[in-house]
C-alpha positions as CSV (number, residue, x, y, z in Angstrom):
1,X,-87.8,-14.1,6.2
2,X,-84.2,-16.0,6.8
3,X,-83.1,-18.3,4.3
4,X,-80.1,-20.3,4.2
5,X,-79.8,-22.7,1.4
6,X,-76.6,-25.1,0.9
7,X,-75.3,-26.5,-2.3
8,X,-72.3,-27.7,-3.9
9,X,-72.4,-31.1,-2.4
10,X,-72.1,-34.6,-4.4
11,X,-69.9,-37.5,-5.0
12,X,-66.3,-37.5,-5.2
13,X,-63.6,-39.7,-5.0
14,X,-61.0,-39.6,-2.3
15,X,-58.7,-36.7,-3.3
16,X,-60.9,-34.5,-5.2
17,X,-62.3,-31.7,-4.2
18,X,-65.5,-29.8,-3.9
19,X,-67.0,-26.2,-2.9
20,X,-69.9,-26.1,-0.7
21,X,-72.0,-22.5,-0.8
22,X,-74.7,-21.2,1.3
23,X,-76.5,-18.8,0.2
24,X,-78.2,-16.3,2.5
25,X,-80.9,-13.7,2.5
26,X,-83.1,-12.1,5.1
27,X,-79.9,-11.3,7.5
28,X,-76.5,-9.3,7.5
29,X,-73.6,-10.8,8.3
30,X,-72.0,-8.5,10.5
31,X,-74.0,-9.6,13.8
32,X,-73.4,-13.4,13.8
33,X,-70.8,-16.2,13.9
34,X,-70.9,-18.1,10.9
35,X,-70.2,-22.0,10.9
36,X,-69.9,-24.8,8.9
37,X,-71.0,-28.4,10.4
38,X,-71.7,-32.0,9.5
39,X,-73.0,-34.5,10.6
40,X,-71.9,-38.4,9.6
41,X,-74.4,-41.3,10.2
42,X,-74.4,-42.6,13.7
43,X,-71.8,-39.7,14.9
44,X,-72.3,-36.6,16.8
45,X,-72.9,-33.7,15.2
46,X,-69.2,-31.9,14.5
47,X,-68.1,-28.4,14.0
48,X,-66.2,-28.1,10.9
49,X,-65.3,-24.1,11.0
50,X,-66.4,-21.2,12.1
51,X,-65.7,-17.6,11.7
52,X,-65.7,-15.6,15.2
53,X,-68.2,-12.6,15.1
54,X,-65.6,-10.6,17.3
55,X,-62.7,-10.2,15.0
56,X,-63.2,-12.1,11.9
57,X,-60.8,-15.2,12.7
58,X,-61.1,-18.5,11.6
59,X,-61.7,-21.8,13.0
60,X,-61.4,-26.0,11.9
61,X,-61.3,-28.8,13.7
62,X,-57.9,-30.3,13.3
63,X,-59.1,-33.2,11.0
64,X,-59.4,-30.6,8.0
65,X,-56.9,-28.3,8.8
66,X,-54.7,-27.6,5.9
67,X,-57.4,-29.1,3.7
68,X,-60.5,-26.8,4.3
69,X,-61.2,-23.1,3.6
70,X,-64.0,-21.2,4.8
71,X,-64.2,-17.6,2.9
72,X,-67.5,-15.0,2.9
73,X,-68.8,-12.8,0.2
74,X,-71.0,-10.4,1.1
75,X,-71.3,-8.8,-2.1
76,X,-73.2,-12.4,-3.2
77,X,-74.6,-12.7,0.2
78,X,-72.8,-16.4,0.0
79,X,-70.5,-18.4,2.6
80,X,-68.3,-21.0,1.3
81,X,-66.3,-24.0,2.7
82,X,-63.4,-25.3,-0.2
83,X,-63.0,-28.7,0.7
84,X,-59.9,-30.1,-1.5
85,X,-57.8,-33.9,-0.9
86,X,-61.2,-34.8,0.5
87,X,-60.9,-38.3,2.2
88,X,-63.7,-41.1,2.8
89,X,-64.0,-40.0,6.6
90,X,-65.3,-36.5,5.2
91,X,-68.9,-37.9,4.2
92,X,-71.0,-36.1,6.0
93,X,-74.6,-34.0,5.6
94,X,-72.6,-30.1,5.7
95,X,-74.6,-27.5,7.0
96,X,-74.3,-23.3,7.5
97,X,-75.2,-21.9,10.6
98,X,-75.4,-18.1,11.0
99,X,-74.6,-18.3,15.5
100,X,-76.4,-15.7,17.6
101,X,-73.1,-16.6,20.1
102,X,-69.8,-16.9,19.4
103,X,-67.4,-19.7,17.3
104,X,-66.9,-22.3,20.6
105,X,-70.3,-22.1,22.2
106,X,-73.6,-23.9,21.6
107,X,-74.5,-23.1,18.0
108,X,-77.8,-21.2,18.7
109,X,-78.9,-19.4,15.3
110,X,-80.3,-19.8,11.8
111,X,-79.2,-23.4,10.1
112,X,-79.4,-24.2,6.6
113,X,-81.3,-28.3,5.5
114,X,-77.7,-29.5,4.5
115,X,-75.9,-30.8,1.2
116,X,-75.2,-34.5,1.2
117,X,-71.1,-34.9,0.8
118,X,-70.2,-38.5,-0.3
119,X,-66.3,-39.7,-0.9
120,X,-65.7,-43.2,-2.0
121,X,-62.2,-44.7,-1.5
């Protein structure tokens, strides 16, 4: 059985920070792209970042770049996204997504419910 399960979320204020983790189990991670995505209230859903399953580079969309930092361990079987000078465009539900494809194409995989990410101004 696959389990994804995200946490770390809450309410901050504009410029803090916060660590999201997903914790995983029933999988390895060496056979999928891993992604981070959110999803704002009447918005699209948006990639955040994504790890390519081909060589292990990195991805953001450039509204977080400099900001965000997704890392793995797979000792902890965990994925995390550091989120720091977090502003109130950030509020989003966050989820993990283990891709059977690759970083850039339609994120078709294992998803996580989502932690709830709330920054006031």
């Amino acid at each position: 059985e696959v389990q994804l399960v995200e946490s770390g979320g809450g309410l901050v204020q504009a410029g803090g920070s916060l660590r999201l983790s997903c914790a995983a189990s029933g999988l390895t991670f060496d056979n999928y792209a891993i992604g981070w995505f959110r999803r704002a209230p009447g918005k699209e859903r948006e990639g955040v970042s994504c790890i390519s399953r081909s060589d292990g580079s990195t991805y953001y969309v450039d509204s977080v770049k400099g900001r965000f930092t997704i890392a793995t361990d797979k000792v902890k079987n965990t994925v995390y996204l550091q989120m720091n000078s977090l502003k109130p465009e950030d509020t989003a539900v966050y989820y993990c997504v283990f891709m059977f494809s690759e970083c850039g194409m339609d994120p078709v995989g294992y998803w996580g419910r989502g932690t709830q990410v709330t920054v006031s101004s």
